[in-house]
C-alpha positions as CSV (number, residue, x, y, z in Angstrom):
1,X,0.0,0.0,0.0
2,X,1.2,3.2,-0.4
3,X,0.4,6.7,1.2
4,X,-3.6,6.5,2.6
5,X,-3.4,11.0,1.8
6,X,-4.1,9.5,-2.1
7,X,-6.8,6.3,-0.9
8,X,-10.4,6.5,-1.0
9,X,-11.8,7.9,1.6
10,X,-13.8,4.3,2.4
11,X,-10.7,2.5,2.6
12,X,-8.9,5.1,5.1
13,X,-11.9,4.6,7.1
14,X,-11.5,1.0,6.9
15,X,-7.9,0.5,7.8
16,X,-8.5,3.5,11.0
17,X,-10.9,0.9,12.2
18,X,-8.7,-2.2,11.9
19,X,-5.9,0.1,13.5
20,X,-8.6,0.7,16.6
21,X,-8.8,-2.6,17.3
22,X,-7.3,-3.1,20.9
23,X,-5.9,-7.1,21.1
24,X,-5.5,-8.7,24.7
25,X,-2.4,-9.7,25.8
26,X,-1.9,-12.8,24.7
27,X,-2.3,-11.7,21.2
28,X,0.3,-9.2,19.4
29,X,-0.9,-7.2,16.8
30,X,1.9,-5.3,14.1
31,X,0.6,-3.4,10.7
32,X,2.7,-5.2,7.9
33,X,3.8,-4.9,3.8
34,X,0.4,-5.7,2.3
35,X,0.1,-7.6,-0.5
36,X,0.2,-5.5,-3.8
37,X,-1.2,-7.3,-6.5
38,X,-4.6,-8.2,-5.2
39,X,-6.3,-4.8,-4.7
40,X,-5.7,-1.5,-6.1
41,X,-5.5,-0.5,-2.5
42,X,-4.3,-2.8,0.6
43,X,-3.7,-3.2,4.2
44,X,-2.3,-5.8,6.4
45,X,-2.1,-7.1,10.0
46,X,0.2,-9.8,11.1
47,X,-0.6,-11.3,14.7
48,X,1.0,-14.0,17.0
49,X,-0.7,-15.8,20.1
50,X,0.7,-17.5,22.6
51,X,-2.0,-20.0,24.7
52,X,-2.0,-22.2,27.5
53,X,0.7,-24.6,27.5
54,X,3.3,-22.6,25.2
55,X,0.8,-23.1,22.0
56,X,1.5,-20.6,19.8
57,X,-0.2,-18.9,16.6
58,X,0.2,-16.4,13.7
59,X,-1.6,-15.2,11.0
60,X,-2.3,-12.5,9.1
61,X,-5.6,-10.2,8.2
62,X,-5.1,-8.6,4.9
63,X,-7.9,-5.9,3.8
64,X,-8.5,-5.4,-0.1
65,X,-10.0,-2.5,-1.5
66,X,-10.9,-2.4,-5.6
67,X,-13.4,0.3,-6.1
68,X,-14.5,-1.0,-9.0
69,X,-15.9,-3.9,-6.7
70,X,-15.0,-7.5,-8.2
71,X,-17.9,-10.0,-8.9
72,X,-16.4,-12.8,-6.4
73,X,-15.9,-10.7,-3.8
74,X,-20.0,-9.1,-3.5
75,X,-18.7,-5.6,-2.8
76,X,-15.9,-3.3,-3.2
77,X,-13.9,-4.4,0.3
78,X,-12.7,-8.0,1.0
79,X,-11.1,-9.3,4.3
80,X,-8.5,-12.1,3.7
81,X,-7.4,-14.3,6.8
82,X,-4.4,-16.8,7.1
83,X,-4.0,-18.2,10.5
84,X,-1.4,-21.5,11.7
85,X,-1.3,-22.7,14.8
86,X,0.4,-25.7,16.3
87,X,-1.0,-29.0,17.9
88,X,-0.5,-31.6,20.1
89,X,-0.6,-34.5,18.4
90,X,-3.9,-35.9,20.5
91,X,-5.6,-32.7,19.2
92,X,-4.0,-33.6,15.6
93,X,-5.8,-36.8,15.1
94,X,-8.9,-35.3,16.1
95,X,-11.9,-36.2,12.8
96,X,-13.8,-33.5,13.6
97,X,-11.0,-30.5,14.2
98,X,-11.6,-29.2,10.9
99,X,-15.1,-28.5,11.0
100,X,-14.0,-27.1,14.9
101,X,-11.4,-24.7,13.2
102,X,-13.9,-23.6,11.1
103,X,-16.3,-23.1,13.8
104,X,-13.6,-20.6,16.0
105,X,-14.2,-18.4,13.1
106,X,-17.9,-18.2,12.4
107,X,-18.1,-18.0,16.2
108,X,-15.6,-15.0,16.2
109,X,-18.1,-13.5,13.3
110,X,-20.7,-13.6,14.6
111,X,-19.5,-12.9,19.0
112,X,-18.4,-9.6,17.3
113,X,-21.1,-8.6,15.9
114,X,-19.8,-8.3,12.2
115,X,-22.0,-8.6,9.4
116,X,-20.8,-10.5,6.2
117,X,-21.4,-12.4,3.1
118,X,-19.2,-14.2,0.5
119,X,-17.9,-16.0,3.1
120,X,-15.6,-18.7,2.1
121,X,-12.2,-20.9,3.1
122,X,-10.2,-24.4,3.9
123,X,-8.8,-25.4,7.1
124,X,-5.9,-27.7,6.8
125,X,-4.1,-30.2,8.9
126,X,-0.7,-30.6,8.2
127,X,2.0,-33.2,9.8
128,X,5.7,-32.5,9.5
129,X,8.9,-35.1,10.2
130,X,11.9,-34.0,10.2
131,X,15.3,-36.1,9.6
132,X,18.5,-35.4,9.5
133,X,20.6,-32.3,10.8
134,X,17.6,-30.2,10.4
135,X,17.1,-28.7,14.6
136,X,13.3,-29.0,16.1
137,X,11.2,-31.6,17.3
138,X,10.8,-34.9,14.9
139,X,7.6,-34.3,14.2
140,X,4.9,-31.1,13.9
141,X,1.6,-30.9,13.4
142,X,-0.2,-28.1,12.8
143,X,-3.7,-26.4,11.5
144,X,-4.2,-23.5,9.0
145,X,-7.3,-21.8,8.3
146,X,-7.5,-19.7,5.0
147,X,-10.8,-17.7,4.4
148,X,-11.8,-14.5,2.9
149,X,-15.5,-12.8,3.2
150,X,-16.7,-9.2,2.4
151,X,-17.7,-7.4,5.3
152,X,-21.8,-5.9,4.5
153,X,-20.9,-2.8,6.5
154,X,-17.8,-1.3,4.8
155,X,-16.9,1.4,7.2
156,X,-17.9,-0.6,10.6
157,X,-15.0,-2.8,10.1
158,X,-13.4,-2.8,13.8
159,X,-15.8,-5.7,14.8
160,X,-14.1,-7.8,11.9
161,X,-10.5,-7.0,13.1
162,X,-12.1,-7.9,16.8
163,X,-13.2,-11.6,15.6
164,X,-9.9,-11.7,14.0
165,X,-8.6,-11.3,17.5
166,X,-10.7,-14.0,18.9
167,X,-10.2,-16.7,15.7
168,X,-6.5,-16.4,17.3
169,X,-7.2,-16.7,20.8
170,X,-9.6,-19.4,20.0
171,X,-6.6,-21.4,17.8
172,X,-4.0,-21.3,20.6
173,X,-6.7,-22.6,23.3
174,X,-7.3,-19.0,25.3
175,X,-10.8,-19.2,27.4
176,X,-13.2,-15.7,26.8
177,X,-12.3,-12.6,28.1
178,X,-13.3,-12.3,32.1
179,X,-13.6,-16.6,32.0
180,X,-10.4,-17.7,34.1
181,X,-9.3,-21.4,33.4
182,X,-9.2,-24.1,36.3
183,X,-5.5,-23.9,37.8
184,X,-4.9,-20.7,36.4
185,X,-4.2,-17.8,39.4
186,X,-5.0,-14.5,39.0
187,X,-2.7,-11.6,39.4
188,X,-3.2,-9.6,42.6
């Protein structure tokens, strides 16, 4: 992206809402490069989570703007989401954790009260061995969830960047906000 003095006024307003969006701690939030061949006009977050037991996240939330609209998208603003977490391998083997991954972020949707359409995307589980010299554990497994959806409400888009906040919280095992997890003390 280049200099926002020169973008359309709906996409400034876009990207200050995404910039409002305040993360809890566990999840870092950091603008990034956006990609620049999508969109005439791009944004970009990168987070990383950190959950119970070390699990860790990242991912990215990349906002498109083509004011011509594109046919795919329904409207002239698409949100893009790439997130990777990794698993125990219990969780790994689990038949259903697709369709759960999936579920964090229609959850996180619809808890933050954004309004959408277009909504589409894969969630992935992916198993890594490693030989040799190469340093790490022997084996990884991991999940990824790709999706993109156009938000209906163009300007309101601080409740998307908020469910983007939970999808990660959600990936790395973090209860709600205010719920405290059993063993888990709280500061005094």
């Amino acid at each position: 992206m280049t200099s926002l003095t020169h973008a359309p006024e709906l996409f400034r307003e876009a990207v200050a809402a995404l910039e409002s969006v305040q993360a809890r701690p566990e999840v870092a939030l950091e603008t990034i490069r956006a990609p620049q061949r999508l969109a005439p006009w791009s944004y970009a977050l990168s987070a990383e989570a950190t959950g119970p037991a070390e699990v860790l996240a990242s991912g990215r939330l990349v906002l498109l703007h083509d004011p011509e609209g594109q046919e795919s998208w329904d409207g002239v603003l698409r949100l893009v989401v790439y997130v990777r977490a990794e698993l125990d391998r219990e969780l790994a083997t689990d038949p259903f954790l697709p369709a759960v991954g999936w579920s964090w972020l229609t959850e996180a949707l619809e808890n933050s009260g954004s309004d959408w359409t277009a909504l589409g995307g894969t969630v992935t589980e992916t198993s890594s061995a490693r030989f040799g010299d190469i340093a790490g554990p022997s084996r990884t497994d991991d999940l990824e969830l790709r999706a993109s959806w156009t938000p209906s409400d163009a300007a309101g888009l601080r409740p998307h960047g908020e469910a983007f906040c939970q999808l990660m919280s959600s990936m790395v095992g973090l209860p709600p906000v205010g719920v405290t997890m059993f063993g888990q003390r709280q500061p005094s």
